[in-house]
C-alpha positions as a Markdown table, in Angstrom:
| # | Residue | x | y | z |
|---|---|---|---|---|
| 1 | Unk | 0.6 | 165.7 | 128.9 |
| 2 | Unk | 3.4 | 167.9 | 127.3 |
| 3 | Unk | 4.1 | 165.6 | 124.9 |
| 4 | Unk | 0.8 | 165.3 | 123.8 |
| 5 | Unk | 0.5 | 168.8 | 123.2 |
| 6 | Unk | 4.3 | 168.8 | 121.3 |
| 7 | Unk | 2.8 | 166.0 | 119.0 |
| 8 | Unk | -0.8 | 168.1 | 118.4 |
| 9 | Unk | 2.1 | 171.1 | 117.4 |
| 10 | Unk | 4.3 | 168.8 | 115.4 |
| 11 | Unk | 1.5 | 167.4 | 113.3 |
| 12 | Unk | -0.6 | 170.8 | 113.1 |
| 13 | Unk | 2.7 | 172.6 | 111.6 |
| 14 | Unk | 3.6 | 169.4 | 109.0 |
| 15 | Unk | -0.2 | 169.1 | 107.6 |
| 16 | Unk | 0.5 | 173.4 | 107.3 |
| 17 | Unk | 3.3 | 172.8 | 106.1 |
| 18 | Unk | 4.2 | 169.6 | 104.5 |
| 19 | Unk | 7.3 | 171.2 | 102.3 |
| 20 | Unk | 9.5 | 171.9 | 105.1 |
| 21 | Unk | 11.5 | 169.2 | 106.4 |
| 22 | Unk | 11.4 | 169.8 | 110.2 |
| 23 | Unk | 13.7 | 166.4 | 111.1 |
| 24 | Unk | 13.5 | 164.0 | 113.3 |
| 25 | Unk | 13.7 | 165.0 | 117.0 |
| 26 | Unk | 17.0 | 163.9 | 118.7 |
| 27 | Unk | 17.1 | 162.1 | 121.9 |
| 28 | Unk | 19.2 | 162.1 | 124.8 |
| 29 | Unk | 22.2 | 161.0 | 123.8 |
| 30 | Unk | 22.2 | 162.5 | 120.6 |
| 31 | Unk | 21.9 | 165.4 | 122.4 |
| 32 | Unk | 24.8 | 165.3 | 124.5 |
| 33 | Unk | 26.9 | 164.5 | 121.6 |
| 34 | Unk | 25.8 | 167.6 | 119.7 |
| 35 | Unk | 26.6 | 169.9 | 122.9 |
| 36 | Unk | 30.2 | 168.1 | 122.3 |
| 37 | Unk | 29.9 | 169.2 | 118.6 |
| 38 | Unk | 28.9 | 172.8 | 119.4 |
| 39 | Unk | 31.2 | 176.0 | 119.5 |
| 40 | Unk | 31.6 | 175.5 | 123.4 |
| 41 | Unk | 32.7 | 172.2 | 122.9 |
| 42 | Unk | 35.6 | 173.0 | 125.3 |
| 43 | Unk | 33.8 | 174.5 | 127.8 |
| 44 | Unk | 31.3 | 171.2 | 127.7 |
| 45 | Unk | 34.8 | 168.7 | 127.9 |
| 46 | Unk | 36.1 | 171.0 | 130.8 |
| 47 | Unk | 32.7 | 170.4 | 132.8 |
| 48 | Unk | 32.4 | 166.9 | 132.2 |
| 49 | Unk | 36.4 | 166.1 | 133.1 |
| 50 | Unk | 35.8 | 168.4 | 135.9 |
| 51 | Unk | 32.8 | 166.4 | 136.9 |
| 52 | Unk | 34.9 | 163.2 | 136.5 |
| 53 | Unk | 37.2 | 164.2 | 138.6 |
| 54 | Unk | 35.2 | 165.3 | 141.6 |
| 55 | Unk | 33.8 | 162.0 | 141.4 |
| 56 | Unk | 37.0 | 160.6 | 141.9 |
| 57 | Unk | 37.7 | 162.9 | 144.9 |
| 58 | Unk | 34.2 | 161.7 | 146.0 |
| 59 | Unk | 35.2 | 158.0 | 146.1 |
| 60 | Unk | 38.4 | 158.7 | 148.0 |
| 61 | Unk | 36.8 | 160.5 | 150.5 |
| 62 | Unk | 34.3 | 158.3 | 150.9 |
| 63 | Unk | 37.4 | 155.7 | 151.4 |
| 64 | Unk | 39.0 | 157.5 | 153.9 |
| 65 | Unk | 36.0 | 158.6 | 155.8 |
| 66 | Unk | 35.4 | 155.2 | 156.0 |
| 67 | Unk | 38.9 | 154.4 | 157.5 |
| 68 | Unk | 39.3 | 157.4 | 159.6 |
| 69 | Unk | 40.6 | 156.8 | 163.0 |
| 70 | Unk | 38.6 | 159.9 | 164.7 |
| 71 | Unk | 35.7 | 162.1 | 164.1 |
| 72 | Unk | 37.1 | 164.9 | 163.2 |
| 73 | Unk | 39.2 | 163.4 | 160.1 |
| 74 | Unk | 35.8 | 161.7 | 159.1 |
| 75 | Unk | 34.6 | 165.6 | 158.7 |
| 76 | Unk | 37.0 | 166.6 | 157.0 |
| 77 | Unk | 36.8 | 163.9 | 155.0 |
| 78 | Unk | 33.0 | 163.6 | 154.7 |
| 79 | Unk | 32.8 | 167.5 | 154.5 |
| 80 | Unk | 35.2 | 167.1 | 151.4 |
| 81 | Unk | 32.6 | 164.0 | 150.2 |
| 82 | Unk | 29.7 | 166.8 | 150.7 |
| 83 | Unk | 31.7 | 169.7 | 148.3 |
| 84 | Unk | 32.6 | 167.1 | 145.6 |
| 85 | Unk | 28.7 | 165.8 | 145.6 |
| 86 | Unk | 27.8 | 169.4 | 145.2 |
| 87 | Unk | 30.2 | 170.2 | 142.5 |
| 88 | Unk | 29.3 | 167.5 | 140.9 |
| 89 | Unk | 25.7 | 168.5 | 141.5 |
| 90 | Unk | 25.9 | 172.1 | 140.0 |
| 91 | Unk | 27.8 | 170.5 | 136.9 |
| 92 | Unk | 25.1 | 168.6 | 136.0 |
| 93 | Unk | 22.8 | 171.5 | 136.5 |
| 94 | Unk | 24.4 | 173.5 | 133.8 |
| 95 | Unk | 25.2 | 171.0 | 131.3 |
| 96 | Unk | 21.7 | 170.4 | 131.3 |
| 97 | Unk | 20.7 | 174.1 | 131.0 |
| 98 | Unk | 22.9 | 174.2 | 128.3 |
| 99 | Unk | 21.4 | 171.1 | 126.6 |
| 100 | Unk | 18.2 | 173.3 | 126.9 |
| 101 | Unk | 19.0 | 176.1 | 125.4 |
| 102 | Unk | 20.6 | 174.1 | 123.0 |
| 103 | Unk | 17.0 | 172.4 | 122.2 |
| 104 | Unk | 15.6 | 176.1 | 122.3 |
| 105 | Unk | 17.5 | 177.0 | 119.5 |
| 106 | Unk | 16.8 | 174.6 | 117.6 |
| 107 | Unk | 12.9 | 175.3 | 117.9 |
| 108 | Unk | 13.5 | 178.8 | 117.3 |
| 109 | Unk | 15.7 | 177.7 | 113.8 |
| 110 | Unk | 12.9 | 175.3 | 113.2 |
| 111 | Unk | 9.9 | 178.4 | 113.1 |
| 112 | Unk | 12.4 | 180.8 | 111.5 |
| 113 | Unk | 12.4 | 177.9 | 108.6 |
| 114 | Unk | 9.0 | 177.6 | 108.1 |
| 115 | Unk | 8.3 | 181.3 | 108.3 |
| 116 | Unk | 11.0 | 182.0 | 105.6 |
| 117 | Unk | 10.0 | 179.4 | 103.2 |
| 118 | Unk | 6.6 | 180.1 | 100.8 |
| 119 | Unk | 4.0 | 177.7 | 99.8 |
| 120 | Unk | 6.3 | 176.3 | 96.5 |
| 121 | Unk | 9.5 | 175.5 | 99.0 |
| 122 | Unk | 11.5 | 178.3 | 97.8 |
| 123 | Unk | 12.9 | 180.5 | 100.1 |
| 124 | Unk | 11.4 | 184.2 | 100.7 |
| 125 | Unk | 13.5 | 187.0 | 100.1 |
């Protein structure tokens, strides 16, 4: 239903205005490689290596939960499995909030185009 009402907006603003070039919509994976691109481009690598290597910790906890002799290593070891799923969790969670704020602005440049530009295509001073 939302996408309906994006493609009734989409269509609505180029018949309104059909000399401003809104572009294409990117999708998913174009959109992570722009967060990548962006000025927090480090802060986007840090998560994502970060994220990598909790999934590593994840896997070798997992391992030696598996392999633990009593049941107190396998909590330790499984509690460990648990913080590493939530880190990884909470990552995830902001890289996509970012990626959303990301697509806000975009919108946001997108109007401020099309309320700067007059009927000829020139730009409005």
């Amino acid at each position: 239903m939302n996408n309906d009402i994006d493609k009734k907006i989409t269509a609505a603003l180029r018949s309104a205005y059909p000399e401003v070039d809104l572009g294409p919509e990117p999708n998913v994976a174009e959109e992570l490689i722009i967060a990548f691109r962006g000025r927090h481009r480090w802060a986007h690598a840090l998560a994502f290596s970060l994220s990598i290597l909790a999934l590593g910790v994840l896997v070798w906890a997992s391992l030696r939960f598996y392999h633990a002799p009593s049941v107190r290593e396998q909590l330790h070891w499984g509690g460990l499995g648990v913080f590493a799923i939530i880190f990884i969790s909470f990552q995830k969670v902001w890289f996509w909030l970012e990626m959303h704020s990301n697509r806000v602005l975009r919108e946001i440049k997108r109007i401020e185009l099309i309320l700067c530009t007059r009927p000829d295509g020139k730009p409005r001073r």
